[in-house]
C-alpha positions in Angstrom: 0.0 0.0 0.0 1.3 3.6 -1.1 -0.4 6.2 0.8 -0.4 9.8 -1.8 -0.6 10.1 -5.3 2.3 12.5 -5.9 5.8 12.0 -7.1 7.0 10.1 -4.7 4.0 7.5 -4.2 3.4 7.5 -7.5 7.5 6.1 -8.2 7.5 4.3 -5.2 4.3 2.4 -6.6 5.3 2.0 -10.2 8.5 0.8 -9.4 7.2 -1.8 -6.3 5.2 -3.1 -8.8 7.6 -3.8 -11.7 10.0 -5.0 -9.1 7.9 -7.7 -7.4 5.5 -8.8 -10.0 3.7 -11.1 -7.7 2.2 -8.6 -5.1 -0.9 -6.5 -5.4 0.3 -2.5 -5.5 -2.7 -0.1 -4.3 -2.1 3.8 -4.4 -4.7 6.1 -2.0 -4.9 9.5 -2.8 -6.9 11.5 -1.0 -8.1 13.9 -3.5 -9.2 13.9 -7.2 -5.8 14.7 -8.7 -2.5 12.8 -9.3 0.7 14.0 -9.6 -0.3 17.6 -8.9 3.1 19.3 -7.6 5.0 17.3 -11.1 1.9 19.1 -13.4 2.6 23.1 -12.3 6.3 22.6 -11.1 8.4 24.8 -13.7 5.7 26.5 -14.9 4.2 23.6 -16.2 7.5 21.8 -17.8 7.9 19.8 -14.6 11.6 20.7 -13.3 12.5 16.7 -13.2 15.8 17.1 -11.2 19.4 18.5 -11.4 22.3 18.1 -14.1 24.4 17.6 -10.7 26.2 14.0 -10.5 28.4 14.5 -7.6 27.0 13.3 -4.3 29.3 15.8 -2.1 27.8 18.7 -4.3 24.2 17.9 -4.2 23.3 17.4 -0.5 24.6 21.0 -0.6 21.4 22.4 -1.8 18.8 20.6 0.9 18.8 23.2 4.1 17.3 19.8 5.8 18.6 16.1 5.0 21.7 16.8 3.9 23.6 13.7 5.8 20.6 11.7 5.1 20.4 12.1 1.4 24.1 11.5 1.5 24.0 8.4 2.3 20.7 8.2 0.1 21.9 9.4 -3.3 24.2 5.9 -3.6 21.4 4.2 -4.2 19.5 6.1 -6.6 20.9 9.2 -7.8 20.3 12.1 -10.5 22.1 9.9 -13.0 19.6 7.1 -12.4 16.8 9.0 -12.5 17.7 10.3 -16.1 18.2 6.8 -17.1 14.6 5.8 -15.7 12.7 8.0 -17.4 15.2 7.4 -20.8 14.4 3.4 -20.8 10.6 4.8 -21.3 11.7 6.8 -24.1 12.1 10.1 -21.9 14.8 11.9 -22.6 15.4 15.5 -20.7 17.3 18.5 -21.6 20.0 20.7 -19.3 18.8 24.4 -19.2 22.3 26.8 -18.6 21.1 26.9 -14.9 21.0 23.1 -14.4 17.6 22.6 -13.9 16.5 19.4 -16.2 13.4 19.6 -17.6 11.7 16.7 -20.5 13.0 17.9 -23.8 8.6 18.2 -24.9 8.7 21.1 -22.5 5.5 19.7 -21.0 4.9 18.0 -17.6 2.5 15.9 -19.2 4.8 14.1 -20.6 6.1 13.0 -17.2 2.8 12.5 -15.7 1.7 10.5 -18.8 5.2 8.3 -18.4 4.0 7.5 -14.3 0.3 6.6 -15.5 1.8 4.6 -18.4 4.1 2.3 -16.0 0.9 2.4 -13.8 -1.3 0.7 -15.7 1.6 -1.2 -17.4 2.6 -3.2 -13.8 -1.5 -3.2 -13.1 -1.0 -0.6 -10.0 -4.0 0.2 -8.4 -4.8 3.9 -7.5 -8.0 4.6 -5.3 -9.2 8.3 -5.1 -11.1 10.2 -3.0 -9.4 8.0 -0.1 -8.0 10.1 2.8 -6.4 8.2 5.5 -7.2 8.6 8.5 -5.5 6.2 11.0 -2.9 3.6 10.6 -2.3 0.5 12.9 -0.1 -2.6 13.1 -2.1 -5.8 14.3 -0.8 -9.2 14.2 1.6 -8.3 11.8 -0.7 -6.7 9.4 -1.4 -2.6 8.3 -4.6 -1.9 9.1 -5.8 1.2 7.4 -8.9 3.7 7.5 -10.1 5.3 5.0 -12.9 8.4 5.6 -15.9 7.4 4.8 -14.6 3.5 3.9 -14.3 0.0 5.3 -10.3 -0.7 6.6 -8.0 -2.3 4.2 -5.1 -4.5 5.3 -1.6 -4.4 3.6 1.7 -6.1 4.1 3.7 -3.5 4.0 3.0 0.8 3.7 5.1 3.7 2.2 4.1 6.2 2.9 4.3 9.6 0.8 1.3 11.7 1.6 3.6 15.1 0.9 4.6 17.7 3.9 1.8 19.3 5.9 1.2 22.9 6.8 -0.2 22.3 10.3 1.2 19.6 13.0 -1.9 18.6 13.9 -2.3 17.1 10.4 0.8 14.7 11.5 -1.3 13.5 14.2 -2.3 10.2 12.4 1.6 9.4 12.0 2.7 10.5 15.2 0.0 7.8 16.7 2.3 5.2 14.7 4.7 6.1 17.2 6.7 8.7 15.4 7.8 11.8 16.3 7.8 15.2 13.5 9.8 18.4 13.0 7.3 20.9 13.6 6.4 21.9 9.6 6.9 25.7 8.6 6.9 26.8 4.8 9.9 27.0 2.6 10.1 28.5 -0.3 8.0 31.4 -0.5 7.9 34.8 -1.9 8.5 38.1 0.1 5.4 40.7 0.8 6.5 44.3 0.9 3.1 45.8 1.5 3.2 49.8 0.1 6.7 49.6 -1.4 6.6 51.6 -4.5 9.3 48.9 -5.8 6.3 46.7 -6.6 4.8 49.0 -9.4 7.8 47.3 -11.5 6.2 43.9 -11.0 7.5 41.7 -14.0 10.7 43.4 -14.0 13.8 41.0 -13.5 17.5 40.8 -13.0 19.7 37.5 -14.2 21.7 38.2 -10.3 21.6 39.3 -7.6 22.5 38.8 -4.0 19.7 39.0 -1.2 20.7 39.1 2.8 18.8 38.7 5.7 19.6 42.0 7.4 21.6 41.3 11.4 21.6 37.5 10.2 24.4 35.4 7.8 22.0 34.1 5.4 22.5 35.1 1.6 21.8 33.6 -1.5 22.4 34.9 -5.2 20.6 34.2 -8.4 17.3 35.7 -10.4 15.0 38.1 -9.0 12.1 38.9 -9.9 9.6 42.0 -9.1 5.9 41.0 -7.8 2.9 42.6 -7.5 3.6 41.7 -3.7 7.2 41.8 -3.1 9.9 40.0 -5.1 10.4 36.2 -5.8 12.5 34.4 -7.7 15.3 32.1 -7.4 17.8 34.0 -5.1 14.3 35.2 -2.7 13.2 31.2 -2.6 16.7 30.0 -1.9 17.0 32.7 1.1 13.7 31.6 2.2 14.2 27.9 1.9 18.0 28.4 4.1 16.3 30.6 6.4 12.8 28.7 6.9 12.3 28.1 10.9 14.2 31.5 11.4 11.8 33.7 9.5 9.1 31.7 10.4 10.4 32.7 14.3 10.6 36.1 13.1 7.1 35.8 11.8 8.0 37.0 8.2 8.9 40.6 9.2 12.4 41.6 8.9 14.9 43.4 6.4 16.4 42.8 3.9 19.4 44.2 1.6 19.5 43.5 -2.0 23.0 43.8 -4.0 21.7 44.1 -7.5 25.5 44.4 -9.2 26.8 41.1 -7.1 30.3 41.6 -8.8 30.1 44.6 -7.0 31.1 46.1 -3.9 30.3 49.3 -3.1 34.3 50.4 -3.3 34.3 49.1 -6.9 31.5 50.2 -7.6 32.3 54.0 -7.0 35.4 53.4 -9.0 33.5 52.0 -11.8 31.0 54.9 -11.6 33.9 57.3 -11.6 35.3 55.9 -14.9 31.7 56.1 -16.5 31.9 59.7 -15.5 35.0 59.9 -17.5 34.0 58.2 -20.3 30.2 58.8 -20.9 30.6 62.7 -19.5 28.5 64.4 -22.0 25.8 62.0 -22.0 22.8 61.6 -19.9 22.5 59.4 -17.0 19.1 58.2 -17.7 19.7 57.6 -21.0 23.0 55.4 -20.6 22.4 52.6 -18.3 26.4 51.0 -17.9 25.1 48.2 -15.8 22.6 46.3 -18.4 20.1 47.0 -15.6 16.5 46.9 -16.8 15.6 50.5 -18.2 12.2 50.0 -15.7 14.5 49.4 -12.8 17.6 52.3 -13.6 14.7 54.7 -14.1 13.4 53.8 -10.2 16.8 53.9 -9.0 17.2 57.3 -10.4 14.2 58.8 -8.6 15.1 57.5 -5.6 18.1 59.2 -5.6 16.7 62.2 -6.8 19.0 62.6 -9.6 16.8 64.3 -12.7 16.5 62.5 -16.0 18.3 65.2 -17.6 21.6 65.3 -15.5 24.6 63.9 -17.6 27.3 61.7 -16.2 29.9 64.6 -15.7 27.2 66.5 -13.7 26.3 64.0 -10.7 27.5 65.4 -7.5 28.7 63.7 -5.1 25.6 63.4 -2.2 23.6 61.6 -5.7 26.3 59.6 -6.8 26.8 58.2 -3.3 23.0 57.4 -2.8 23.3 55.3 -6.4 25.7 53.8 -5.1 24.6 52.6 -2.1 21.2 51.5 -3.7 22.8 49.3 -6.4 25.1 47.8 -4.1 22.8 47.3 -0.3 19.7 48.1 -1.6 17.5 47.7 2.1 13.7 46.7 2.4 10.9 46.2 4.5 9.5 42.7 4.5 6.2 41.7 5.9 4.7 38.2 5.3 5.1 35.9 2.7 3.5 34.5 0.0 3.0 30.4 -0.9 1.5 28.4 -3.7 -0.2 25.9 -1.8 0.2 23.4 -5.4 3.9 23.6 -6.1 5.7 25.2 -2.7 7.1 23.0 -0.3 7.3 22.4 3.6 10.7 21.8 5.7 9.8 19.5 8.7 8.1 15.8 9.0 9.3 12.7 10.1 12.4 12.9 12.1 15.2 11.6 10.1 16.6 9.3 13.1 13.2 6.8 12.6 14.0 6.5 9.4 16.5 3.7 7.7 18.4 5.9 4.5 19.3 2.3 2.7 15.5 1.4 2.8 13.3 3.9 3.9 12.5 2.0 6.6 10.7 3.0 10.1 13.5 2.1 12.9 10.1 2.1 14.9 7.5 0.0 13.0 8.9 -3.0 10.7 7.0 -2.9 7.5 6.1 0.8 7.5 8.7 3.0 4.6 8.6 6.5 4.1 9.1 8.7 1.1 9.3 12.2 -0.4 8.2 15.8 1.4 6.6 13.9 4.5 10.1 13.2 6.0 12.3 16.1 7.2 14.4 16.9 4.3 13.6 19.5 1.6 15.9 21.6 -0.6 16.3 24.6 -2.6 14.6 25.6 -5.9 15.7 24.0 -9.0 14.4 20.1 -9.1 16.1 19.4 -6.0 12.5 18.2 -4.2 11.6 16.0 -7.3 15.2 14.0 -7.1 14.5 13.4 -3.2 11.2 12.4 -4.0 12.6 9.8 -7.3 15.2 8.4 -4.7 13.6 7.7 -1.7 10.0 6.4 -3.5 12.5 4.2 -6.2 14.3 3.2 -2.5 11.2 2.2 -0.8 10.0 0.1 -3.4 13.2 -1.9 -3.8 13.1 -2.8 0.1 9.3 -2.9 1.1 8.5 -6.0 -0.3 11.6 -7.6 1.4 10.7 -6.5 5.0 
């Protein structure tokens, strides 16, 4: 029995089935959709994993379950999972960031590749069928379903996805287990009344975003909202700093570098030398930084420097506010924002009840675990998807054998 319909149940099914032919596979999902999280992740291209094939390098990008996917990975790593999905005719595509998407551009295709193998190895999938309790008698799962008779099962993975609330755990921690409180990772930051947010669509290929009287940075993307900014570089910073801004209750500051190979030192000197070389010309009209024109014109007001001033004119109180916005740009943050279909959650079950060779419960023989309901989550970019490929694709392997 696989308890959850997404990404990880669903592999952890397909592949329990092929493996041991002579066992009965059921899938319960508790709503009307499969697969949900693999049909809107990437936009709807379905971010498959990571062109990353060093072990060492990958645990790097999971703020939780870094030891434990170390030890993981050798089982089932990015290199397998690209082979999987090849020997069913497959085949993905490296984008210049890494992320590994199917070459159709369409998460379909990977949703139609699961339900393929599905029906193929004669899984069965039951829908509508939220569990609500899970007990070990005699030897045997027994399982209620809302609304259903029990159903009995050898052996249970379960992969029912992270939960927003800990009182939702409560049916796992009654197995015995114990959870990492959840909070959300991933998310977007709110900056209620920040005239920023007038450039929403606006992006920049870099930039480096702190966590203002903390150590956490990240660099990459970022992107303008309607509400704030997201983006790579905001969803890494959130994901690294998940249970502290959740302590903080998503209101702190924040300082954006939006010329990373910058410091503010370089930066004047580079500024000086445009001064030189672009003196005649005017500021707002010669952009030296490749900046979005949307964006330099927004830094220009701010600094109060008129659209008319050439380079050779900027005195020194203006040019010191430009640069001190390009390079530790600060803002106001105040909540966050989720998507409740493709965001994740760090916290679950504690790693320690959990075997990494088999997926295992050190606390109930017969019961596995896989994907987002254990304590390991990582950082934008198909990172979530590989975790949930190695540990279902683990847990099928071993189930059978307990």
């Amino acid at each position: 029995m696989v308890i959850g319909g997404g990404a990880a149940g669903f592999f952890c099914a397909v592949n329990a089935a092929r493996l041991h032919p002579d066992a009965t596979v059921i899938v319960l999902e508790k709503s009307s959709k499969l697969l949900s999280k693999v049909r809107v992740s990437g936009g709807g291209r379905c971010n498959v994993t990571h062109s990353c094939f060093s072990i060492s390098e990958m645990i790097r990008k999971y703020p939780r379950g870094e030891n434990f996917l170390k030890k993981a990975f050798h089982h089932f790593f990015t290199t397998d999972t690209i082979e999987w999905f090849k020997e069913r005719n497959v085949l993905l595509k490296t984008e210049p960031d890494g992320r590994m998407f199917p070459i159709t551009n369409n998460s379909e295709t990977i949703v139609n590749c699961l339900i393929k193998e599905a029906n193929r190895y004669q899984v069965e999938i039951r829908m509508n069928a939220a569990v609500e309790a899970l007990e070990k008698i005699n030897g045997v799962f027994v399982i209620s379903i809302a609304g259903s008779k029990t159903i009995k099962a050898d052996a249970v993975c379960i992969a029912s996805g992270g939960y927003p609330k800990s009182a939702q755990f409560e049916w796992l921690i009654n197995t015995g287990h114990t959870i990492q409180p959840p909070v959300p990772s991933l998310f977007t930051f709110n900056m209620p009344g920040n005239g920023i947010t007038a450039l929403m669509g606006v992006s920049v290929p870099e930039a480096t975003v702190k966590i203002i009287g903390t150590k956490l940075q990240q660099t990459g993307p970022l992107l303008i909202t309607h509400w704030g900014m997201s983006g790579p570089a905001i969803l890494k910073t959130s994901a690294w700093g998940a249970r502290m801004l959740a302590e903080k209750n998503y209101e702190y500051r924040i300082q954006v570098n939006w010329l990373p190979q910058y410091n503010e030192q370089s930066l004047k000197e580079k500024i000086l030398r445009t001064r030189f070389d672009m003196a005649a010309q005017k500021i707002s009209n010669r952009n030296p930084f490749a900046l979005p024109s949307r964006l330099w014109e927004y830094f220009l007001a701010e600094c109060g420097i008129n659209n008319d001033t050439r380079w050779a004119d900027l005195p020194a109180k203006e040019q010191n506010k430009l640069v001190k916005i390009l390079c530790a740009h600060e803002f106001d943050v105040k909540g966050k924002t989720t998507f409740k279909e493709e965001f994740v959650t760090a916290g679950g079950i504690h790693l320690e009840e959990i075997d990494s060779s088999t997926m295992q419960s050190r606390r109930v023989p017969g019961l596995f675990f896989a994907g987002e309901v254990i304590d390991v989550d990582g950082i934008t970019g198909g990172f979530n998807f590989q975790n949930a490929w190695t540990t279902g694709w683990i847990a099928a392997r071993a189930m059978l054998n307990s």
